[in-house]
Each structure stands twice: as structure tokens, then as C-alpha cells.
C-alpha positions, -999 to +999 in steps of 0.1 A: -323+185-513-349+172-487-334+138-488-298+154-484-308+174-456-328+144-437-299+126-439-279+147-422-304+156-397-302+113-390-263+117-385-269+146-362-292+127-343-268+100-338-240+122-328-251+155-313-213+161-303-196+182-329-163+164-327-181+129-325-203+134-357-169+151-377-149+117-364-179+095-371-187+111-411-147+106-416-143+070-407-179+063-427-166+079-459-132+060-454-154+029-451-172+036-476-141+040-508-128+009-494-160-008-495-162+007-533-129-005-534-133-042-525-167-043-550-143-032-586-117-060-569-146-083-562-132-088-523-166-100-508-150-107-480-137-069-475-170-056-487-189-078-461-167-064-436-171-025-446-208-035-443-204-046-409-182-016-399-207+007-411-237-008-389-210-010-358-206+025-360-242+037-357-245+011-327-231+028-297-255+063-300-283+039-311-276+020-284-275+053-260-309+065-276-326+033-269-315+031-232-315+067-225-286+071-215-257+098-226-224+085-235-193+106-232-180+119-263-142+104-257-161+068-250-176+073-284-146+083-303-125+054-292-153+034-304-150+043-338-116+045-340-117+012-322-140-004-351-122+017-375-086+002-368-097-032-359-118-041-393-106-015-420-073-007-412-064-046-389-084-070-413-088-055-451-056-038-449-034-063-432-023-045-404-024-072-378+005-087-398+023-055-414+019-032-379+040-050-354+016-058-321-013-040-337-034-067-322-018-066-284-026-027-285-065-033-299-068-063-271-052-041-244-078-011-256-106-034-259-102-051-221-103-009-206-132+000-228-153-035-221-143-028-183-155+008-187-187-007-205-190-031-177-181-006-145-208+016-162-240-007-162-232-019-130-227+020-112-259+023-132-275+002-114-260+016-079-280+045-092-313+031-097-334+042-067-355+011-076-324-007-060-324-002-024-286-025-024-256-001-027-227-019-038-190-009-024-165+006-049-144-023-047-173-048-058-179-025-085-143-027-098-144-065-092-175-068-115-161-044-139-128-066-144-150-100-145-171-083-175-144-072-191-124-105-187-155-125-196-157-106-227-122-114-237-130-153-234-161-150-259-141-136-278-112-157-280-136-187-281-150-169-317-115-168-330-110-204-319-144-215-339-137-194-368-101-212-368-117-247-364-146-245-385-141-223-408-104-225-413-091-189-408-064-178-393-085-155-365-057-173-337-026-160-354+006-190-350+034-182-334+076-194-344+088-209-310+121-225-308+112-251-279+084-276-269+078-298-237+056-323-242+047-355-226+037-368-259+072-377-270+077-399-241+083-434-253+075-447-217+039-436-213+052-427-179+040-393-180+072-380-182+080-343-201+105-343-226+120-312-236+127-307-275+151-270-278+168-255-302+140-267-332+152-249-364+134-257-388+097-273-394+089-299-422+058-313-429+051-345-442+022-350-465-002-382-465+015-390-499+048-391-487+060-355-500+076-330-472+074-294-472+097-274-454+080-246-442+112-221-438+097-208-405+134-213-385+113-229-352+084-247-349+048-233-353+024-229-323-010-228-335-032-200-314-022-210-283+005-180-273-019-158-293-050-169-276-026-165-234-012-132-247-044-113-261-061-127-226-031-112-207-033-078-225-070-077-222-060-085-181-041-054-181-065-029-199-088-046-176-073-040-143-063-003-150-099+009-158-111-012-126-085+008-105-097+041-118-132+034-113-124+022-077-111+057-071-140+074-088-166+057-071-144+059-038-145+095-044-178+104-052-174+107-085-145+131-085-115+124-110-106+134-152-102+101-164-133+076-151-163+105-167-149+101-204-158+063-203-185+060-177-222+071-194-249+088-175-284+080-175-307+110-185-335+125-167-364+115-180-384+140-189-419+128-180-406+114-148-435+116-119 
């Protein structure tokens, strides 16, 4: 009973919002049957993954706790839902290729949260009475974008590796029914030549034996994947910097920027 009741007392301690901590036990029992799941299937791939979901989720209070500062309980939520929809429900359950655009909408979320993330430790700063600089609303939305946007290219550079070293599939290939390329110009002149219509793809093996791959166009590997997810991370991107511009322009007035923007807490020995 005293171990039960610690226990609980640790999850309240992470999540001191009611609605957080109902959200956050939800998702970690959903975790956990599919990480039950993927151990009686033997899936060590899934069960690594529910593993990793499960630490992810305690991150963001943790995270709070250690920094003291107090996140807002909507930032929290989208977190885990985040998390939630990107390992669980995108990578063990297939939903990046069974939901159509599942991962445009998880890119376009993830550029507004990491611009909320980065507008945050940056207005933080603005804050700090240590720092005698105050930066202008609009630097503060610039920086926010560039941290967002930077995030997006680590990111895409981990797909790329786990592509290219690993051989996965992190990049997902694209059907495209044209290709200009100055590769298939016989002159070496540098010269594009334009191949349309393309139907159908075969591959021919180092033995000799072709494969028709039935794809009806011609398969881009990562690249439209890799521009698209950058542009939808962009967007996400430029809409949180816009409403943090307006909330800082404001002096902190507005509904939307306080869900996503944490505050530091007083310190309670502070001189």
C-alpha cells in the first residue's frame, strides 16, 4: 500500500495539473499494453520504442522541476499527445503510412511547439534582471523562428542518418511522374534534360534480373519528404513567431501565446 501510494504521490509530483496528470496516466497505460504487446510478439523494436515514450513523457515536468520553471498545462498536454501520436500511434502502429499526412500535421505541430519552446527561453532571458539588454519583440520572434527552424534541420539530418546508415525508411520516398536532371545529358554540357510522363520504375539487379517495382512513376528517395516536412515545420514556425510578436508587443496580453510560453517561479529563498 505504501509503495502504491508513493507512486502516485511521484506522478503527482510530476503533474500537479489535474487534467495533465489524468492525460499523462492515460497515454502511460496505453504505452504500457502495447509495450506488453510488442514483448508476447517479440517486436524489440516497438518495445524499445514504448520504453522511450515512457521516459519522454516524464521529461517536460522533470525538465520544469529542474529549471524552476512552470509550464502551462495546454504546452504539456500537446507534449504528450505529441509523443503519444508520433511513436505509438505514427511508428508501432503504422500511422505515417495508413493516416494520410499524419506526418505533415506532427511536423507542422512540432515547428509551433519548438518555436514556443524557443520564444520562451529567450523572453526568459528578457526577464532575467541579471540581463540589463532588453531585446525588441520582433528579435524575439526572429530567434523563436531560427530555433524552431534549426530544430527541424537536426532533425531531418537524423532521419537522413538513420536512412543512410542504418537503412530505414525515416525519409519516406515519394511516386513522382517527372525528373530534370543534368545527368542524362550525353554532351557533358551541363544541359537539363527533362524525362515526363515516367510510368513505371524497373530495377535492374547486378545479376542481370529486373524488378518492376509497380509504383506507376518513379521513386524520389527523401528528398520531397525531407523540403515538405521543412516547409510545414516553416509554417508552424512562423505562426507561433507572429503570436509571440503580439504578445510581447503587448505586454503580455493575449489567449493564445500564455498556453505555450512557461514562467519562471519565484524563488522562494530569493534575497
Amino acid at each position: 500500500m505504501k509503495k502504491k501510494e508513493r507512486k502516485q504521490s511521484f506522478h503527482r509530483v510530476l503533474y500537479s495539473n489535474k487534467t495533465t496528470l489524468t492525460v499523462y496516466l492515460i497515454l502511460r497505460a496505453l504505452v504500457i499494453l502495447a509495450l506488453i504487446r510488442g514483448i508476447f510478439r517479440q517486436e524489440y523494436n516497438s518495445v524499445f520504442l514504448c520504453g522511450l515514450s515512457l521516459v519522454l513523457m516524464t521529461l517536460p515536468s522533470v525538465i520544469s522541476k529542474k529549471l524552476e520553471i512552470e509550464l502551462p498545462s495546454a504546452l504539456e498536454i500537446i507534449i504528450l499527445l505529441f509523443i503519444f501520436a508520433a511513436e505509438i500511434l505514427g511508428e508501432i502502429n503504422s500511422f505515417y503510412v495508413r493516416v494520410p499526412h499524419w506526418d505533415t500535421m506532427l511536423h507542422t505541430i512540432n515547428g509551433f511547439l519548438c518555436a514556443a519552446i524557443g520564444f520562451a527561453l529567450v523572453d526568459m532571458l528578457n526577464r532575467n534582471e541579471k540581463f540589463s539588454i532588453q531585446l525588441s519583440p520582433l528579435y524575439l520572434a526572429i530567434a523563436a523562428f531560427c530555433f524552431s527552424m534549426t530544430i527541424g534541420v537536426l532533425w531531418e539530418f537524423f532521419e537522413f542518418s538513420g536512412d543512410y546508415l542504418l537503412g530505414m525508411d525515416m525519409q519516406k520516398d515519394t511516386v513522382i511522374h517527372a525528373i530534370h536532371s543534368v545527368n542524362f545529358d550525353p554532351t557533358m554540357t551541363n544541359t537539363v534534360v527533362h524525362v515526363r510522363d515516367i510510368a513505371e520504375t524497373i530495377v535492374v539487379h547486378s545479376d542481370g534480373t529486373q524488378q518492376t517495382l509497380g509504383l506507376g512513376g518513379y521513386l524520389d528517395v527523401g528528398l520531397y519528404d525531407t523540403m515538405k516536412d521543412l516547409f510545414v515545420n516553416l509554417i508552424g514556425a512562423t505562426v507561433f513567431s507572429i503570436i509571440g510578436f503580439f504578445y510581447v508587443k503587448q505586454k503580455g496580453k493575449g489567449k493564445v501565446a500564455p498556453n505555450f510560453i512557461p514562467q519562471v517561479l519565484q524563488q522562494k529563498n530569493k534575497p
